[in-house]
C-alpha positions in Angstrom: 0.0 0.0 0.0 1.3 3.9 -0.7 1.1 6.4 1.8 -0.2 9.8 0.9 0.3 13.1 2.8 -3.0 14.9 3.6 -1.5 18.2 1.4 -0.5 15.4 -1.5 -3.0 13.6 -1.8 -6.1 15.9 -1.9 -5.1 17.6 -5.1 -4.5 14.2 -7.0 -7.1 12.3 -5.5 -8.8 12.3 -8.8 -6.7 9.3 -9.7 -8.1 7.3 -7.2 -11.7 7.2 -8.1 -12.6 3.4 -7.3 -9.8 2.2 -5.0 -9.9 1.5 -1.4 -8.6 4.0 0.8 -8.2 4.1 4.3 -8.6 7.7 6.1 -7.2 8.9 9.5 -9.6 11.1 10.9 -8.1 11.4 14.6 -9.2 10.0 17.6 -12.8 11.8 17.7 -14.0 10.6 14.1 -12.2 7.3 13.9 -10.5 5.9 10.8 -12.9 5.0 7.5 -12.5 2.3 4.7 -14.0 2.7 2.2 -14.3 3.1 -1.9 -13.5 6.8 -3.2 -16.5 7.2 -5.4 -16.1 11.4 -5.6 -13.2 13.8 -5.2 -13.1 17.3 -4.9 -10.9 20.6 -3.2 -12.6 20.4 0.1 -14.7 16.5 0.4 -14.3 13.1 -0.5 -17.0 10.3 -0.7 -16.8 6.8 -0.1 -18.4 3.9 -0.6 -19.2 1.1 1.3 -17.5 2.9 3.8 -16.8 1.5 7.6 -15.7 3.5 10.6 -13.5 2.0 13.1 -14.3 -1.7 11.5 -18.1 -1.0 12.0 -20.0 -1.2 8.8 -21.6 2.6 8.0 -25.7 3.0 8.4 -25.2 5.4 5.4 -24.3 3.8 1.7 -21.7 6.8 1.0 -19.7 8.8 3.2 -18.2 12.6 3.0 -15.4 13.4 4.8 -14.2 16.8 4.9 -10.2 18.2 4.0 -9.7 19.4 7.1 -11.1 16.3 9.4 -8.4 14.1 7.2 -4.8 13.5 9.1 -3.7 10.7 7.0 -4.3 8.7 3.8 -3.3 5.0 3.3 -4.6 3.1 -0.1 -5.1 -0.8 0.7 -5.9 -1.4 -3.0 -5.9 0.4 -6.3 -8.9 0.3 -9.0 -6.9 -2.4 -11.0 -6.6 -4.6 -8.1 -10.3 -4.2 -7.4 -11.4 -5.1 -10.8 -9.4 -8.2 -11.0 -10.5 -9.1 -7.5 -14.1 -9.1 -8.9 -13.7 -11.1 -12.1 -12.3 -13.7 -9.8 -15.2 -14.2 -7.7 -17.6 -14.2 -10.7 -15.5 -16.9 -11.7 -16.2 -19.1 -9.0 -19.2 -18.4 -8.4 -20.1 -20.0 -12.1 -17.9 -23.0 -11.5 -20.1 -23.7 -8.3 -23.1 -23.6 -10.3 -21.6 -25.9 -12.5 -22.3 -28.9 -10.3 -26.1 -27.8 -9.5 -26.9 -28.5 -13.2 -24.9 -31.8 -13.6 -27.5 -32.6 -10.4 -30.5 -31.2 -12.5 -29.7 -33.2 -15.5 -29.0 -36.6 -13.8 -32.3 -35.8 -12.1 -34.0 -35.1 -15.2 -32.5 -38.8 -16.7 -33.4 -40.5 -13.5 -37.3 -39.6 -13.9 -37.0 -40.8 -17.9 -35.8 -43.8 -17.0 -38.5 -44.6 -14.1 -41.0 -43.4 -16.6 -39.7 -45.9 -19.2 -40.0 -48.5 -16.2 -43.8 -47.6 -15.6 -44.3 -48.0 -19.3 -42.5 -51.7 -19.1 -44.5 -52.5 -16.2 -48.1 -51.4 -18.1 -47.0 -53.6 -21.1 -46.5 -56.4 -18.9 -49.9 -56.4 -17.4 -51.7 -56.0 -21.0 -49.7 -59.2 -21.9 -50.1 -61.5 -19.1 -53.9 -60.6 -19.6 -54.2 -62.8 -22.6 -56.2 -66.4 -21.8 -54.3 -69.6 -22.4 -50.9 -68.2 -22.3 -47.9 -69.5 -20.7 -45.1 -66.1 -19.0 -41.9 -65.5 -20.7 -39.1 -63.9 -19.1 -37.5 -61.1 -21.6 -34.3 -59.6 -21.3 -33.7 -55.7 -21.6 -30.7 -56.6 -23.9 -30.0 -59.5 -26.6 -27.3 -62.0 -25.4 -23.8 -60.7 -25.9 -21.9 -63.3 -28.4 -18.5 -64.7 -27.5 -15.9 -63.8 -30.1 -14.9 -66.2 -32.8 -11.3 -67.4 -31.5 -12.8 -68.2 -28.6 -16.2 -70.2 -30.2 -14.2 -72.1 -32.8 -12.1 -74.2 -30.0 -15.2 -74.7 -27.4 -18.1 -76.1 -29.6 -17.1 -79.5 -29.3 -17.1 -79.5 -25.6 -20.5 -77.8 -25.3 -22.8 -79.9 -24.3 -26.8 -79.6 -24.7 -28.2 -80.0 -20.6 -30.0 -83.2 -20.9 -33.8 -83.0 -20.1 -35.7 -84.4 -16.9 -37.4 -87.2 -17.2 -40.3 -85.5 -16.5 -39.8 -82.8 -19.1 -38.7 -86.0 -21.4 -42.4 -87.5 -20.9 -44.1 -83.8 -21.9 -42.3 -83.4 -25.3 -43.5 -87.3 -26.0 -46.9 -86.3 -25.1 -47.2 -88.4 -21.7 -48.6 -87.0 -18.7 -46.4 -87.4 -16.0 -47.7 -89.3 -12.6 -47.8 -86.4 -9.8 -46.1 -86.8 -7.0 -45.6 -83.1 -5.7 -48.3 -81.2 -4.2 -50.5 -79.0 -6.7 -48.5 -75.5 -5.5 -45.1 -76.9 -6.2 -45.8 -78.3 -9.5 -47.5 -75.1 -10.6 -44.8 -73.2 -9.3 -42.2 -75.7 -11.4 -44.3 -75.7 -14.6 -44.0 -71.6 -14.3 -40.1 -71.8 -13.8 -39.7 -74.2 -16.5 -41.6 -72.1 -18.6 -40.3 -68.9 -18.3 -37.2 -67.9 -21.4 -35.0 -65.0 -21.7 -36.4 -62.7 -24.5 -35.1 -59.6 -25.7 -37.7 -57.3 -25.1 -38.2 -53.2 -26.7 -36.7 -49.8 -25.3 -34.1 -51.6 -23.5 -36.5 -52.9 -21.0 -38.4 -56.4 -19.9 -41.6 -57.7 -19.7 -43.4 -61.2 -19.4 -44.9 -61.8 -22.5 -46.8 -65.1 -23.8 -45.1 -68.2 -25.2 -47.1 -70.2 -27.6 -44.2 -72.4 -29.0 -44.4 -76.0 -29.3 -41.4 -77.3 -27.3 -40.9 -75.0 -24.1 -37.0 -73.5 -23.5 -34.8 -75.2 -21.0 -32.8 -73.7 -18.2 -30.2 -74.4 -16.4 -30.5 -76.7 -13.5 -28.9 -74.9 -10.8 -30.7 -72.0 -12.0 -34.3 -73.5 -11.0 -33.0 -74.5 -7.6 -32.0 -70.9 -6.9 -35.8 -69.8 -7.5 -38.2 -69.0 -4.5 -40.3 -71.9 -3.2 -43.2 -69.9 -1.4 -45.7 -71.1 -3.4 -44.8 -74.8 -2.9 -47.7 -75.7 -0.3 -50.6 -73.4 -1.1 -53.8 -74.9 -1.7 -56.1 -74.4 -5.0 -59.0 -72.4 -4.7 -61.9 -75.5 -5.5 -60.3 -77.2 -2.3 -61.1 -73.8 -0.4 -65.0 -74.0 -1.4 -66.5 -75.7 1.0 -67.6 -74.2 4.1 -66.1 -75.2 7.5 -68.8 -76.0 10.5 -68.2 -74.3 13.2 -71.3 -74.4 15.3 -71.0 -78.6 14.7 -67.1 -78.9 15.9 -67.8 -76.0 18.5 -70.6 -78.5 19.9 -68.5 -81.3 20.2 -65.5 -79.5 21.9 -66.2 -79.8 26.1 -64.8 -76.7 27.8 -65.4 -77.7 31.6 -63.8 -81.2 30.9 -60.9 -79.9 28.9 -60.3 -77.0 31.9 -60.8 -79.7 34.6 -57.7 -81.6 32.7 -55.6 -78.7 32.6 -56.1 -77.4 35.9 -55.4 -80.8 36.8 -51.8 -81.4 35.5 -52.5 -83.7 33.0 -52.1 -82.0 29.6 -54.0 -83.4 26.0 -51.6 -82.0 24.3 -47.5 -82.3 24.8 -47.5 -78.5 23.3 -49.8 -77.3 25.9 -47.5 -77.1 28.9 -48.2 -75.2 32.4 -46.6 -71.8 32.6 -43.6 -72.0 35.5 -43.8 -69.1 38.4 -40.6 -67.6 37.7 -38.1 -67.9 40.9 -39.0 -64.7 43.3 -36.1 -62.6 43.9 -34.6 -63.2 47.7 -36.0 -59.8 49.8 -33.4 -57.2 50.3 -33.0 -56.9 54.6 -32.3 -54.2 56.7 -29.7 -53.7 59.3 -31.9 -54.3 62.0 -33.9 -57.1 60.1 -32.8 -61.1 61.5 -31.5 -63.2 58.6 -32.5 -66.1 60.3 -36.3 -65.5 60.3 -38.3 -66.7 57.7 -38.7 -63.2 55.0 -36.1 -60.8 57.6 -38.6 -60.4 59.6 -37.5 -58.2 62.5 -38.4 -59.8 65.9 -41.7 -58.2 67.6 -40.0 -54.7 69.8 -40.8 -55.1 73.5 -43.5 -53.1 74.6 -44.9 -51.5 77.8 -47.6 -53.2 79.8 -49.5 -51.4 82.8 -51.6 -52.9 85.3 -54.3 -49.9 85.4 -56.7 -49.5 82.3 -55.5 -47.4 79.3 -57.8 -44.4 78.3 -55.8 -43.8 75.3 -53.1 -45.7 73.2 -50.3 -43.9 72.2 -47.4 -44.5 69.8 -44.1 -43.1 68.4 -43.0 -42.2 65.3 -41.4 -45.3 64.8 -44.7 -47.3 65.5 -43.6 -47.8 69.3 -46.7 -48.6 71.6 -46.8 -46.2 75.0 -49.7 -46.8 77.4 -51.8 -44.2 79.0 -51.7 -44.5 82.6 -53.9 -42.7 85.2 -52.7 -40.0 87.3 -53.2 -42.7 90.4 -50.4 -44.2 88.8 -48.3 -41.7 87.8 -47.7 -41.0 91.6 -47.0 -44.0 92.5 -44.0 -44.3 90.1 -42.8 -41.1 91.7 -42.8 -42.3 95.1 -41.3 -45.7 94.3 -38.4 -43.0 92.6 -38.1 -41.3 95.8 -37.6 -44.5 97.8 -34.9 -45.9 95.1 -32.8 -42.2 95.2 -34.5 -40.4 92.6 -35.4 -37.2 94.0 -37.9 -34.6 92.8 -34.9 -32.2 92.4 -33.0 -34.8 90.8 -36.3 -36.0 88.3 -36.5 -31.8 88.0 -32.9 -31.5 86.7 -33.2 -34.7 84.2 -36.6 -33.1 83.1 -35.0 -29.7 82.9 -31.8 -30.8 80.7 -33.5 -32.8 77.9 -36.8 -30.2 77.7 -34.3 -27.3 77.1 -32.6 -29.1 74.5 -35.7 -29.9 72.6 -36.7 -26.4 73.2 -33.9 -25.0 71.3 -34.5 -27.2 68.5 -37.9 -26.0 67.9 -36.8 -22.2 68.1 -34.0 -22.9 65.5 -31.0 -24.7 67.1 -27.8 -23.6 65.5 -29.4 -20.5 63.3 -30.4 -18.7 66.1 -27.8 -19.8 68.5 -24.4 -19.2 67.5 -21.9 -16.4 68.3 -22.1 -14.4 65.6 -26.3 -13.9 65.5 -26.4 -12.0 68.9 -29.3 -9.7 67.6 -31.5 -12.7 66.9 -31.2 -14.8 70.3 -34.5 -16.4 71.0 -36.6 -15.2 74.2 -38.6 -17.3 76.6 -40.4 -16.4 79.4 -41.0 -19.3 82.1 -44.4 -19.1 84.2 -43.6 -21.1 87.7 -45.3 -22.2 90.3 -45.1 -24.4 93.4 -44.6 -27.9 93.5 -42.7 -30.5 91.1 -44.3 -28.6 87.8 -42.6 -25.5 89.2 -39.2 -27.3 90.0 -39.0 -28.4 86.3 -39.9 -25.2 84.8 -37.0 -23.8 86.7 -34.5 -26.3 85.3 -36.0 -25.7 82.5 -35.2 -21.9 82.2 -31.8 -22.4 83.7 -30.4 -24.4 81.0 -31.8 -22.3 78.3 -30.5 -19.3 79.9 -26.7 -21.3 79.9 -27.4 -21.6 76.3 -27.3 -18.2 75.6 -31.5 -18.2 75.4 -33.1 -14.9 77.3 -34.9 -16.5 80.0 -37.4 -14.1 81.8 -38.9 -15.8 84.7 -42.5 -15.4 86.5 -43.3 -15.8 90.0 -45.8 -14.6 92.6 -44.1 -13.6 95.5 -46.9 -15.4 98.0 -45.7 -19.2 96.0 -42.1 -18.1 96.6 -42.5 -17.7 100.2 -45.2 -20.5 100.6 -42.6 -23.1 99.1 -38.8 -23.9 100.7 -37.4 -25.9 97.2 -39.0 -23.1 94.9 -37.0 -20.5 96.8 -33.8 -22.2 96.4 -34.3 -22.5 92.9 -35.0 -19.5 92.0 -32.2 -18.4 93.7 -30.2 -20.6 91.6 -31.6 -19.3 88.4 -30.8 -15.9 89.9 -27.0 -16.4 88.8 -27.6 -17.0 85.1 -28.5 -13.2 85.4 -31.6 -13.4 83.6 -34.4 -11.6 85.6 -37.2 -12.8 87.6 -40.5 -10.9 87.7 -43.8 -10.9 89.8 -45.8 -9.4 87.6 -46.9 -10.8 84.3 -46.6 -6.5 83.1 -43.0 -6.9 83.3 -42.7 -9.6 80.9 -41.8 -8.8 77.8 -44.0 -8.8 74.9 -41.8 -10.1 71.7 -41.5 -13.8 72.8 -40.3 -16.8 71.0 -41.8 -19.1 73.5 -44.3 -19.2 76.5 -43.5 -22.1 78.6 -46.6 -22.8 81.2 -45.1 -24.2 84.6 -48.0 -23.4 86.9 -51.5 -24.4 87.9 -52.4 -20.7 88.7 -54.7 -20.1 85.8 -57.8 -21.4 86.9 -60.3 -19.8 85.2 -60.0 -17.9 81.5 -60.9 -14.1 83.1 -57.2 -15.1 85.5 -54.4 -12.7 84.4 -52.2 -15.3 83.6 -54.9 -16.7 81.3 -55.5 -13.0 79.7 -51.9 -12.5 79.0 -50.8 -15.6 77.2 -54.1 -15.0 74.8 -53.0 -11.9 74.3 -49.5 -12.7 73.6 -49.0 -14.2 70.0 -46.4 -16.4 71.1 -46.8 -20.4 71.2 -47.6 -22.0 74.9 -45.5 -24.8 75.9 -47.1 -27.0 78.8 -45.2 -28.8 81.2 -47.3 -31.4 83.1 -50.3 -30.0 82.2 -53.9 -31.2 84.2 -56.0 -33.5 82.7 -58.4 -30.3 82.2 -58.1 -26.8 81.0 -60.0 -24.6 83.6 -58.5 -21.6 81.9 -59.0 -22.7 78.3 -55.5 -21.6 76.5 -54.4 -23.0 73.8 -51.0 -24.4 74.2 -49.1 -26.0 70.7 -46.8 -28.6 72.8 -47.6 -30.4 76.5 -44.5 -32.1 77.8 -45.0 -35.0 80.0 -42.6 -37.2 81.8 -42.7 -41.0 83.2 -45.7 -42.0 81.2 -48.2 -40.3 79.3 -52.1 -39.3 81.1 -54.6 -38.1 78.3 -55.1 -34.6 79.4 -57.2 -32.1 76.8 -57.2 -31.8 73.0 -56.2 -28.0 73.9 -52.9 -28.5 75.2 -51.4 -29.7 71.2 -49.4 -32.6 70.7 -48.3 -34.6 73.1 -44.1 -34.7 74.3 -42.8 -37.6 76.7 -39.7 -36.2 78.3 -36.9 -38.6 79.8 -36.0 -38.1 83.2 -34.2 -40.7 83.7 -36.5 -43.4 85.7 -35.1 -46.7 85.9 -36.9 -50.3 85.0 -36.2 -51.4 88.5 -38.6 -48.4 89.7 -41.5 -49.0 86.9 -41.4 -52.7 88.2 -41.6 -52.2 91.8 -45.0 -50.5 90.7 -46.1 -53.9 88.7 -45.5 -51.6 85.0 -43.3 -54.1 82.7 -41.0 -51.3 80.7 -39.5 -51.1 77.7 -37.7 -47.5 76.9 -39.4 -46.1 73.7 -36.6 -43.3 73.6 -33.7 -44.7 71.4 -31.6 -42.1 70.8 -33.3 -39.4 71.7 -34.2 -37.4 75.2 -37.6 -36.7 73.8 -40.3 -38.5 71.6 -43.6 -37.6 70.0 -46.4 -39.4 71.0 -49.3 -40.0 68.2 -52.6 -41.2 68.9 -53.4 -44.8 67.9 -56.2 -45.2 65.8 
């Protein structure tokens, strides 16, 4: 490419009409390709032009003298033109091979057209009664040359004729000993000659001659034998009775045989059971019972009469029991070592811990998330339900919980153990209250430790329905004189059916032993597993 001053080239730019030129237009217009289609003093105009490798909106561009920096030509007019004839050039020579397709497509539809004509021919001629189809070639025979013939005509041989073909040209009519198909089917292969036929085709045309043509031997055993069996259509006439062989066929007597073992037929065979598969078995399923079957879990079995029939999640039974009952455990607990403060702390550990699952667990508890720690506030009052609501609001305050705790102060100084442990709860530093008006109102959880509420008009009663937070019972009556609605009651030894209002039903561990459930005639079985706390369904 030349290089052109901007004072140069403007003044001899006429030259240039139809090359490609490249202008420099600074940084704030670009650079423009483009075809010089008009030059004058003060403009130039391309064609086809492209700014900054962007094809142009516009089909010419002006660019004025003084915008232009630089000028570089990528090709002259000469170079142009013979760039084009080139292309014209090849874009014939791929058009070439279109019309080679169009004429082979063209000769491919004359000679299926010549085909259909063959084929019409053929149909007229077989048409015509009494005659026998020939086979006819679309070419004649090629002939062998003559130094080849002159050698080789002694050792030809004629290929002798059947016998049965022997007795036809005498005139005899041969015995039959094939069926009627299979003859048929030979008579039509040792009819059928090699003909030249017209347009370079074939078609079966009929034979009248005297003597038929032979053909080779091997040649008839290569032909297709399908027709070999087939009946004739006088043998097909008559009509087949099926009401008279349907009368004498018995159905009962030929199912009674079958479903018997002892088959008419040695076709008709009894269809096997395939072998069943070998069950797939569980870890905790016995491979030496018959089918894996797990052995029968121990249950629990009370000596009092069960109101209501409870059962885990994993199908476990747990018997109601009767309050009666219930206290009788306890004492026995007492005797063996198991104190109320000790049942209390047992009770208190493994309610916290379910308590924190149901607020969240490890999303709300965790050292980074101290805006969002859950708060609880613990309503107490005397006597063991008391004493576990206070272990209860211990532990969740050691977890980091905000524990706000209720208490009348006439309960507090009626009751020795519910001082002191409320004086232990005293050195989480969480508060404790007298007055349901100090409670706060934002509450995660309401946890119901006292029999105080004994009406619905009570305070205690009118603040936890006004509070939007769930109610949690622990050891809740068999009756709700106040009528809240509470979404979990959690009990602890065994279950007593208390009211639909207090929500599902919890049974809490607290760690009472087999020895003490048998001293009071209960046979136990632990329906905990893993866990410190189980949900107890109603049996159906």
């Amino acid at each position: 490419s030349t290089v052109h001053s901007k004072f140069q080239s403007i003044y001899s730019m006429g030259e240039f009409i139809g090359a490609q030129l490249q202008l420099d237009c600074g940084p704030l217009l670009g650079t423009f390709v483009g075809t010089v289609v008009d030059v004058s003093n003060e403009k130039v105009t391309l064609r086809d032009a492209s700014r900054n490798g962007l094809p142009s909106d516009t089909s010419e561009v002006t660019l004025h003298r003084s915008s232009i920096v630089s000028i570089v030509m990528l090709q002259s007019k000469d170079a142009l033109a013979a760039a084009a004839t080139t292309s014209a050039s090849t874009e014939t020579a791929k058009q070439q091979p279109k019309k080679q397709q169009l004429t082979a497509t063209s000769a491919s539809a004359t000679s299926a057209a010549a085909i259909a004509k063959q084929q019409r021919t053929a149909e007229k001629l077989m048409s015509i009664p009494n005659a026998t189809p020939a086979y006819i070639c679309s070419s004649p025979p090629v002939k062998a040359p003559s130094h080849f013939s002159g050698s080789n005509k002694k050792k030809q041989q004629q290929p002798k004729d059947s016998p049965m073909q022997q007795q036809q040209q005498r005139g005899v009519t041969p015995t039959r000993k094939t069926p009627i198909g299979e003859q048929q089917c030979r008579q039509q292969q040792d009819t059928s000659a090699s003909v030249p036929g017209n347009n370079g085709g074939s078609a079966f045309v009929p034979y009248r001659g005297s003597k038929l043509p032979q053909q080779n031997a091997s040649a008839q055993k290569q032909q297709p034998r399908h027709n070999a069996f087939s009946m004739s259509a006088g043998d097909m006439m008559d009509d087949f009775d099926f009401e008279g062989n349907l009368a004498l066929f018995d159905k009962q007597a030929f199912y009674a045989m079958v479903d018997s073992g002892q088959t008419p037929e040695p076709d008709l065979v009894r269809t096997a059971q395939p072998p069943q598969p070998e069950p797939k078995l569980r870890p905790d399923q016995s491979v030496l019972l018959p089918g894996g079957a797990a052995p029968a879990a121990p249950s629990i079995q009370v000596p009092c009469k069960v109101d209501c029939q409870f059962a885990t999640d994993v199908g476990l039974p747990v018997p109601s029991v009767t309050e009666e009952l219930r206290v009788a455990v306890l004492s026995a607990a007492d005797k063996a070592g198991l104190t109320a403060a000790r049942l209390a702390e047992a009770f208190g550990r493994s309610a916290s811990e379910f308590l924190v699952q149901q607020m969240g667990g490890a999303s709300r508890l965790q050292p980074g998330n101290q805006h969002q720690l859950p708060q609880v506030a613990v309503l107490v009052g005397p006597g063991r339900r008391g004493l576990m609501g206070l272990s209860m609001a211990r532990h969740l305050a050691n977890k980091e919980v905000r524990v706000h705790v209720y208490c009348s102060e006439r309960e507090l100084a009626a009751s020795s153990e519910l001082a002191q442990e409320v004086q232990l709860f005293r050195t989480t530093g969480c508060p404790v209250v007298h007055s349901c008006r100090d409670l706060p109102w934002l509450l995660d959880y309401i946890v119901l430790a006292t029999s105080e509420p004994d009406s619905p008009e009570h305070t205690l009663a009118l603040w936890c329905r006004s509070n939007r937070a769930p109610v949690v019972g622990v050891c809740p009556q068999q009756r709700n004189p106040a009528r809240l609605e509470c979404k979990i009651n959690l009990q602890y030894c065994l279950p007593v059916p208390v009211d639909a209002g207090y929500g599902s039903t919890y049974l809490v561990d607290a760690g009472i032993t087999k020895h003490v459930y048998r001293q009071v005639g209960i046979l136990y079985a632990s329906p905990f597993g893993h866990r410190s706390v189980v949900q107890l369904h109603a049996a159906s």
